[in-house]
N, C-alpha and C positions, 0 to 999 in steps of 0.2 A: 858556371863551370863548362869548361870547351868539350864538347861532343865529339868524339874522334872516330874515324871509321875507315878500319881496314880492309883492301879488297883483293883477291888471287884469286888463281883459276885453278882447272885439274881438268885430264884429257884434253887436253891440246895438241899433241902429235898422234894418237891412236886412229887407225883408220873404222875402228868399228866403234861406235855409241856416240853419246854426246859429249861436249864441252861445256863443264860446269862450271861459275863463276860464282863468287861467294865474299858480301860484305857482313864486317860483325863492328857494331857501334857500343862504345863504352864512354859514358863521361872521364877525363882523364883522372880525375882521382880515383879510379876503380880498375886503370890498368895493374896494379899492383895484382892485384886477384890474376890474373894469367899469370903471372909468376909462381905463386901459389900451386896453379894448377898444372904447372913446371910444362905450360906449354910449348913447343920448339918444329921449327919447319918438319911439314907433314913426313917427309919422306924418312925422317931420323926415327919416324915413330913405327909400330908393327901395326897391320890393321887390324888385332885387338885394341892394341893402345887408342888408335884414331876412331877407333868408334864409342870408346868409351869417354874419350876427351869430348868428343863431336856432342854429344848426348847432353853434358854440361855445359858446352859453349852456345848450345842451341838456347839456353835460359836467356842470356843477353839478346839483347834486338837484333836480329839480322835478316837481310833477304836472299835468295837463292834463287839463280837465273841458269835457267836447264835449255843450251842449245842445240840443238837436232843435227844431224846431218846435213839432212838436205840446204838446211839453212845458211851452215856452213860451207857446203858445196858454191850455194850462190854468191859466197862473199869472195872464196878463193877464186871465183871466175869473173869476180870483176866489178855485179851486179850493183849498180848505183852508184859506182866510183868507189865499193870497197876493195879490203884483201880481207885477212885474218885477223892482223891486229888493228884494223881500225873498228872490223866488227867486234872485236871484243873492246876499242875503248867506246864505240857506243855504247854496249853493255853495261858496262862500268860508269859510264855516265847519268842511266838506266837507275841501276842503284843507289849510287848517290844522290837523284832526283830523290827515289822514294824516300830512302833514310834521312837524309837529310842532316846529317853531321856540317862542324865547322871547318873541320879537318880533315883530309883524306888521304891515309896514304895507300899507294900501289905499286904492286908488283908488276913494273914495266917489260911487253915482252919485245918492246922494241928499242933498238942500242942505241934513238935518236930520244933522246930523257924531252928534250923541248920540243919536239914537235909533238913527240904523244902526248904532252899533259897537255899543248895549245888545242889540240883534237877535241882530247875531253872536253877542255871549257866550253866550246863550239857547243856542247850538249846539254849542259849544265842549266838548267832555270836559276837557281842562284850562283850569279858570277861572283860572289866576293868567299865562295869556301875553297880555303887554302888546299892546294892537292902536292900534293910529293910524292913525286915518283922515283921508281929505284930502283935499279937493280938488285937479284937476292934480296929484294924487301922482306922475305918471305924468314929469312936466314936473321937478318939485324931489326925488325921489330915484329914485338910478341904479338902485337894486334894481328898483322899479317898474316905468322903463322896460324893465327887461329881460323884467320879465314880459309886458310891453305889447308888445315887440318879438316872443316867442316865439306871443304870442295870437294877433298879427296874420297874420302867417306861415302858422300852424295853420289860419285862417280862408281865407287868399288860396290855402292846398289844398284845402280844404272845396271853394270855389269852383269850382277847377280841375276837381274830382273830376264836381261837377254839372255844369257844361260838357259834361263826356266822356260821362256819360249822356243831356246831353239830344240832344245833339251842335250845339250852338250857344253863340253868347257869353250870357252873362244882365249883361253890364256888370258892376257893382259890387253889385247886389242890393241897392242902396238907392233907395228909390222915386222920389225926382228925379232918378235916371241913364236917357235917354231910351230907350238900349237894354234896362236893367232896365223900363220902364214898360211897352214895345213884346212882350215877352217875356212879364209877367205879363199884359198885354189878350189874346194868344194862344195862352198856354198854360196859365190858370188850374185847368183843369179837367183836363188831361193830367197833372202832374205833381202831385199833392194832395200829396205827403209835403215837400217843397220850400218849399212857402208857408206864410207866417205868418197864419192867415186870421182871425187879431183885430187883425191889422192895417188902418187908415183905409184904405190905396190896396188893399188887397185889396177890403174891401166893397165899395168904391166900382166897382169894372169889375163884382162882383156884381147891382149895383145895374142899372149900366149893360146889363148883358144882362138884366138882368130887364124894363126900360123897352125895351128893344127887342121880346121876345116879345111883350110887351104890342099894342105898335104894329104886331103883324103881325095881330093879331084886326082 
């Protein structure tokens, strides 16, 4: 029975935490069971609902790959011949090494569908498991979602966890969330492990204190 394993991500634009990426493998006669569990892309769901899905979906086999900032900083800037999304299709490469399914499908966040799956193979120890990639994978298969659903989840703790450290709200950690904005203008410099700092709304408060020192001369 063919082994199928779904993979997506969650935090991928926020300038403050990590980028989590998340596969979940089912023999294909046991996809019916996400149906059942009336799973559907993470975002359609409240984070009551996604925690309480994530909790059951975590029964099936899956693994979870928690990327850091800084890590991400070094792909956006270049390091080793990356950007963003090739560092996440090593990732995803990553996973499907551990798991080991027949089948893979993913949530492509790049709009060139063949050159990212040719990427992935580059990584893959076994070259003969089938990958398919998609756009809205996340939307058109239930495996995906599920993976979408556990990412999120994993992420909206991430979040919690930085909360408790800093000991305030940081919003969503997406830069047009007014509280994320308010948070990174005055705490840029307190919290360095936190922030994406090849991120555009990071430089730019950089900037902005930089134009201020200035105008104290």
């Amino acid at each position: 029975m063919t082994l199928i394993c779904g993979i997506d991500e969650a935090g991928r634009g926020p300038v403050i935490g990590p980028l989590i990426i998340v596969g979940i493998m089912l023999k294909e006669k046991d996809l019916p069971k996400l149906e059942k569990l009336e799973v559907k892309d993470s975002k359609l769901l409240t984070p009551r609902q996604r925690e309480a899905l994530a909790k059951k979906l975590k029964k099936f086999k899956h693994e979870i790959l928690v990327i850091q900032p800084d890590e991400i900083d070094q792909a956006v800037k270049g390091k080793g011949g990356l950007n963003l999304n090739w560092l996440e299709a090593q990732k995803t490469a990553d996973i499907i090494n551990e798991l080991k399914p027949e089948k893979a499908i993913i949530d492509s966040p790049s709009p060139n569908l063949k050159a990212y799956k040719s990427y992935i193979k580059n990584y893959l120890h076994n070259k003969e498991v089938e990958l398919v990639c998609a756009h809205k994978a996340d939307v058109k298969y239930p495996i995906v979602s599920a993976a979408s659903i556990i990412a999120k989840s994993i992420r909206e703790e991430e979040v919690r966890k930085i909360e408790k450290m800093v000991g305030q709200s940081i919003g969503s950690g997406y830069p047009s969330n007014p509280v994320c904005k308010a948070f990174l203008g005055a705490n840029w410099d307190r919290f360095p492990q936190i922030f994406r700092k090849s991120w555009a709304s990071y430089k730019r408060v950089l900037k902005q204190i930089g134009q201020k020192k200035l105008g104290e001369y």
